[in-house]
C-alpha positions in Angstrom: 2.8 -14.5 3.9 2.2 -16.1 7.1 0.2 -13.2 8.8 -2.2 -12.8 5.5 -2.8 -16.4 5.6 -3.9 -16.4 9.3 -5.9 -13.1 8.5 -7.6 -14.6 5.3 -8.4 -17.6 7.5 -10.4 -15.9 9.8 -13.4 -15.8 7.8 -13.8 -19.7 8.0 -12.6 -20.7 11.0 -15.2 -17.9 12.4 -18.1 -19.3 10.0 -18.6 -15.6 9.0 -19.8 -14.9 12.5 -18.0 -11.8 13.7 -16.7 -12.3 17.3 -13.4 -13.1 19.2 -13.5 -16.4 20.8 -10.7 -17.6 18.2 -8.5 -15.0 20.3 -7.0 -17.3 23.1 -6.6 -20.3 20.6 -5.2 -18.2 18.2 -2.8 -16.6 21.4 -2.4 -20.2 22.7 -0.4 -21.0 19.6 1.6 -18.0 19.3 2.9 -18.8 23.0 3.5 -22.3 21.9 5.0 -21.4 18.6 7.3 -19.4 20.9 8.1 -21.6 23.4 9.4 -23.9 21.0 11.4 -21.2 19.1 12.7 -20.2 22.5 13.6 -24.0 22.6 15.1 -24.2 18.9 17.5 -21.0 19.5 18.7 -22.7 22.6 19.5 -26.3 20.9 20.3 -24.9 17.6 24.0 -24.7 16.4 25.2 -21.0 15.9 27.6 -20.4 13.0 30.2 -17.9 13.9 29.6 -15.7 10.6 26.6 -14.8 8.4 25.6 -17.3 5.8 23.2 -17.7 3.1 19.9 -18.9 2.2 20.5 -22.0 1.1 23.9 -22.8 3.6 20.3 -21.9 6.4 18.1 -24.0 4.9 20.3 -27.4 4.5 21.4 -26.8 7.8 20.6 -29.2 10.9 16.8 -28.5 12.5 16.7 -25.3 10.4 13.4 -25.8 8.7 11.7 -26.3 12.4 13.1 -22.7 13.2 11.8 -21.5 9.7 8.2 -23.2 10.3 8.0 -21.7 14.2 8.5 -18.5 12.9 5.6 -19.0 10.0 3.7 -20.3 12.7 3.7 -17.5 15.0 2.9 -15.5 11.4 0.3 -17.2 11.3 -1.2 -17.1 14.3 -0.8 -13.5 14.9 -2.8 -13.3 11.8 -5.6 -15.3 13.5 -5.5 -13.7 16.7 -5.5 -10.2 15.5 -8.2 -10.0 12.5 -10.9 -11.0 15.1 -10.1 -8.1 17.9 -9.8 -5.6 15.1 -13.1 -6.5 14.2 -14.5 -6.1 17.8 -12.5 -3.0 18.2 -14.3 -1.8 15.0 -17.9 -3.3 16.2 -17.8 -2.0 19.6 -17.1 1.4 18.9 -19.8 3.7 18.3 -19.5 4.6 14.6 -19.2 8.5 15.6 -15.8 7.4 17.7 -14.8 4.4 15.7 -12.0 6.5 13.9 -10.7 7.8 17.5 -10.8 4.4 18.7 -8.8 3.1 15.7 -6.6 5.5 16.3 -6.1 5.1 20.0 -5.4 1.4 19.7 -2.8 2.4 17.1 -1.3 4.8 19.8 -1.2 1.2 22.4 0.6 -0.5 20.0 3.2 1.7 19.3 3.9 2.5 23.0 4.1 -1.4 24.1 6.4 -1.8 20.9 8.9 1.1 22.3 8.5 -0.6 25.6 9.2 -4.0 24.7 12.1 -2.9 22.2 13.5 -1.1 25.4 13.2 -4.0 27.9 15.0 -6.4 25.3 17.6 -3.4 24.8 18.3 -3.5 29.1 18.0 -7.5 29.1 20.6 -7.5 26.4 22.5 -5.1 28.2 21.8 -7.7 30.9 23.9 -9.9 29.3 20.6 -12.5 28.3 20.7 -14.0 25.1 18.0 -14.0 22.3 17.0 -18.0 23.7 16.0 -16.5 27.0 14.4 -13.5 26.0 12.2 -15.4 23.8 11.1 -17.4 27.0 10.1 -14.2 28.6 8.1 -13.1 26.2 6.6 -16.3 25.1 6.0 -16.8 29.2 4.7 -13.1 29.4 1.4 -14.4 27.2 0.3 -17.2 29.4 -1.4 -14.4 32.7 -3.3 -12.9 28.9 -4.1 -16.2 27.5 -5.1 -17.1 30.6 -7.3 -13.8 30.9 -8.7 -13.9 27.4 -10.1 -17.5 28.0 -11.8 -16.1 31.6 -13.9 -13.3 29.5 -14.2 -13.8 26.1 -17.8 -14.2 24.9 -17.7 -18.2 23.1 -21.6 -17.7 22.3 -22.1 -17.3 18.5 
């Protein structure tokens, strides 16, 4: 829910003008979103078995952990319909298919990657707290990067 409401909302925070400068806002708050998830896990009393739904939802500071997670939905939704867009704009219309494809290819490689460097953390003996910093950390050189070079003109 939270990614197609950050893709749907693309169309009017961008005013129907096809470009990417919502990128590193949109990135901004998915580190943010992070960093205070990193923050809840850490504060956040653990129970010792599974429970339910509704045992979660009454319990202490749960609802903030519920509304970081829809808020990185959402702003992975907002970061993501924009670049698709430029990937799809920028591509010559005889390679767009290849580029599609290719980018496709990215993302499943840096998902094996990262799902292999939080497998050796964890073997690390880190916890979920601190490997959430990481990768909450790991987007501020990109957000950094993204506000450097992306085209804000209209």
């Amino acid at each position: 829910i939270g990614i197609g409401l950050g893709a749907m909302s693309c169309q009017r925070l961008l005013a129907n003008t096809p470009n990417a400068r919502i990128a590193p806002l949109a990135l901004t708050g998915i580190c943010l979103a992070g960093l205070h998830l990193c923050w809840m896990a850490h504060v956040i009393q653990k129970p010792s078995e599974l429970i339910g739904l509704a045992t979660y939802l009454n319990g202490q500071n749960h609802w903030l952990l519920a509304f970081d997670l829809f808020a990185l939905a959402v702003a992975g939704g907002i970061f993501i319909v924009p670049l698709y867009t430029q990937l799809q704009l920028k591509s010559k219309e005889s390679e767009r298919a290849r580029a599609i494809a290719s980018n496709n290819v990215m993302n499943a490689l840096f998902s094996s990657i990262a799902a292999v460097a939080a497998a050796g953390f964890y073997a690390l003996g880190m916890h979920v707290d601190q490997l959430l910093l990481i990768t909450a950390a790991a987007n501020i050189p990109v957000i950094y990067y993204l506000y450097r070079h992306i085209e804000w003109a209209k």
